[in-house]
C-alpha positions in Angstrom: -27.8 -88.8 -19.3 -28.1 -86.2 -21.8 -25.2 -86.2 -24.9 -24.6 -82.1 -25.2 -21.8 -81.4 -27.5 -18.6 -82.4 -29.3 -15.8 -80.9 -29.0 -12.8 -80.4 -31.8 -9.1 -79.7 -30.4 -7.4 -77.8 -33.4 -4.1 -75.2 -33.4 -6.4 -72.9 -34.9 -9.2 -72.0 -33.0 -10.2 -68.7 -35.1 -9.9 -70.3 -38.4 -12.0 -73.3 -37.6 -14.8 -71.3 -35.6 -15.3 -69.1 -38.7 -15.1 -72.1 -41.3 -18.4 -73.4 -39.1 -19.9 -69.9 -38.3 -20.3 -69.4 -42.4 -21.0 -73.1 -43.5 -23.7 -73.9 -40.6 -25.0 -70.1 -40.3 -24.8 -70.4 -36.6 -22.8 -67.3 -34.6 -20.3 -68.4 -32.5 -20.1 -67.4 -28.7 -16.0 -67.2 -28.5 -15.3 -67.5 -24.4 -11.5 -67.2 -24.8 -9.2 -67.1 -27.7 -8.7 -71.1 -27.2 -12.6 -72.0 -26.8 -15.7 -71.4 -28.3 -19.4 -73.0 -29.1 -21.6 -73.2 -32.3 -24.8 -74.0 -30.0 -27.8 -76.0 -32.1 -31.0 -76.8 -30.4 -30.2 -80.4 -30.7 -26.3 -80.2 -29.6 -23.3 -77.7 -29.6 -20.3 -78.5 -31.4 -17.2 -77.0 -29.4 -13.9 -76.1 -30.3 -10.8 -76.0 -28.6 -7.3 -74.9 -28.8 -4.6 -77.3 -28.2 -3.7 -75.4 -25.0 -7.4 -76.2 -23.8 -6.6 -80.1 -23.4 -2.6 -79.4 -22.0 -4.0 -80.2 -18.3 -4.9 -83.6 -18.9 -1.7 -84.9 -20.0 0.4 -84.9 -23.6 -1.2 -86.7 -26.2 -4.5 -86.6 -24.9 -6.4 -85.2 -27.8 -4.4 -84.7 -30.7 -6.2 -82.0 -33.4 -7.2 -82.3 -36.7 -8.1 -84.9 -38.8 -10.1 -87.8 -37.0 -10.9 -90.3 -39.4 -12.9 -92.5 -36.5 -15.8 -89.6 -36.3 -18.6 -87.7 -38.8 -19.8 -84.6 -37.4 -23.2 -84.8 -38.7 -26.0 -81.7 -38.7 -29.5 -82.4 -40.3 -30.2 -79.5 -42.4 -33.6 -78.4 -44.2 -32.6 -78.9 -47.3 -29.0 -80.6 -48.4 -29.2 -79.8 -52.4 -30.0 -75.9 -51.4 -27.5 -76.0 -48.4 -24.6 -77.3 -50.8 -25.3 -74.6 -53.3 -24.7 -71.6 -50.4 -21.7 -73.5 -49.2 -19.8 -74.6 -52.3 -17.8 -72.2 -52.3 -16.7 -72.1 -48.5 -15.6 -75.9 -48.6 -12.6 -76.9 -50.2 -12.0 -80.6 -49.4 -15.4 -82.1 -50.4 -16.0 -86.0 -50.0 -19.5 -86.2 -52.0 -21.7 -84.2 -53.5 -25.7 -84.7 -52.0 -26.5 -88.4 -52.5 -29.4 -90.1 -51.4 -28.2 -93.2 -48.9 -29.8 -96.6 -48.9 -31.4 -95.7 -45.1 -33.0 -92.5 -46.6 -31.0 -89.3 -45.8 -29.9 -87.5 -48.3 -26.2 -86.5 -47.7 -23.7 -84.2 -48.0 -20.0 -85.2 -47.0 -16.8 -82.8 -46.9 -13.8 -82.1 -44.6 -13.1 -78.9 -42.5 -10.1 -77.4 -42.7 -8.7 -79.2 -40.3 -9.6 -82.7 -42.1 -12.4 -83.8 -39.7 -15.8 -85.4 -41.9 -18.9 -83.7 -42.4 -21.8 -84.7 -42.9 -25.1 -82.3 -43.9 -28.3 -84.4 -44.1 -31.7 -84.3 -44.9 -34.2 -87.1 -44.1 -35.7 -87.7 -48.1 -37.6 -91.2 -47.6 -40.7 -91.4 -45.4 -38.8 -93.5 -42.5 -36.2 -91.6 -42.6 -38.3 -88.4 -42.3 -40.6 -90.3 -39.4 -36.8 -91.4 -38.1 -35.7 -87.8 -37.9 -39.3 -86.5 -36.5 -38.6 -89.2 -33.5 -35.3 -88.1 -32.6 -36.0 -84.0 -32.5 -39.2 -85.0 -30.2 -41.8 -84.4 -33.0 -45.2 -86.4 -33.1 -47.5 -86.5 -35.3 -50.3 -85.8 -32.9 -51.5 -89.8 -32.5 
């Protein structure tokens, strides 16, 4: 098994696809006017229209504003990342604050209310943590 993407049902496709295109710097390939994909090398984060989800049945996936869910992205640098950002986000949670496992986090909501989360592995483990999980040894 292989975990691919997540995917974000919202009422407005265009206005959330351009809210990630500027604050990850990743284009979007728009399929339709109700689906498109920010693709990462790690995952792709999809977004949907409400319209995409109508087949499987009312209620299915309601948009906007999970509060069970972070959509995380580990970025090279959080402090320089929430400098070129600061002005595209609106709703933010916390500025960069280095957590007690290591990362060193960035937490605001999209326009649609969903959680954020930019990282950046700061502490040794956590660096050695991230290293592991993207496939990177050190050569030993």
């Amino acid at each position: 098994m292989n975990f691919v993407s997540v995917r974000l049902i919202t009422g407005d496709v265009e206005r959330l696809v351009a809210f990630y295109e500027r604050v990850t710097g990743v284009p979007a390939r728009r399929y339709t006017g109700d689906f498109a994909e920010l693709a990462t090398p790690g995952a792709t984060l999809a977004i949907g229209s409400t319209r995409t989800v109508a087949s499987w049945g009312p209620g299915t996936a309601d948009p906007a504003g999970s509060r069970g869910a972070i959509i995380e992205f580990l970025v090279d640098d959080v402090d320089s990342v929430y400098r070129a950002i600061a002005g595209d986000v609106t709703d933010l949670v916390a500025e960069p604050t280095t957590m007690p496992w290591g990362n060193r986090s960035l937490l605001f909501r999209d326009p649609d209310g969903n959680l954020v989360n930019f990282f950046t592995p700061v502490t040794p483990a956590a660096v050695a943590k991230a290293a592991r999980a993207q496939g990177v040894t050190d050569g030993s």
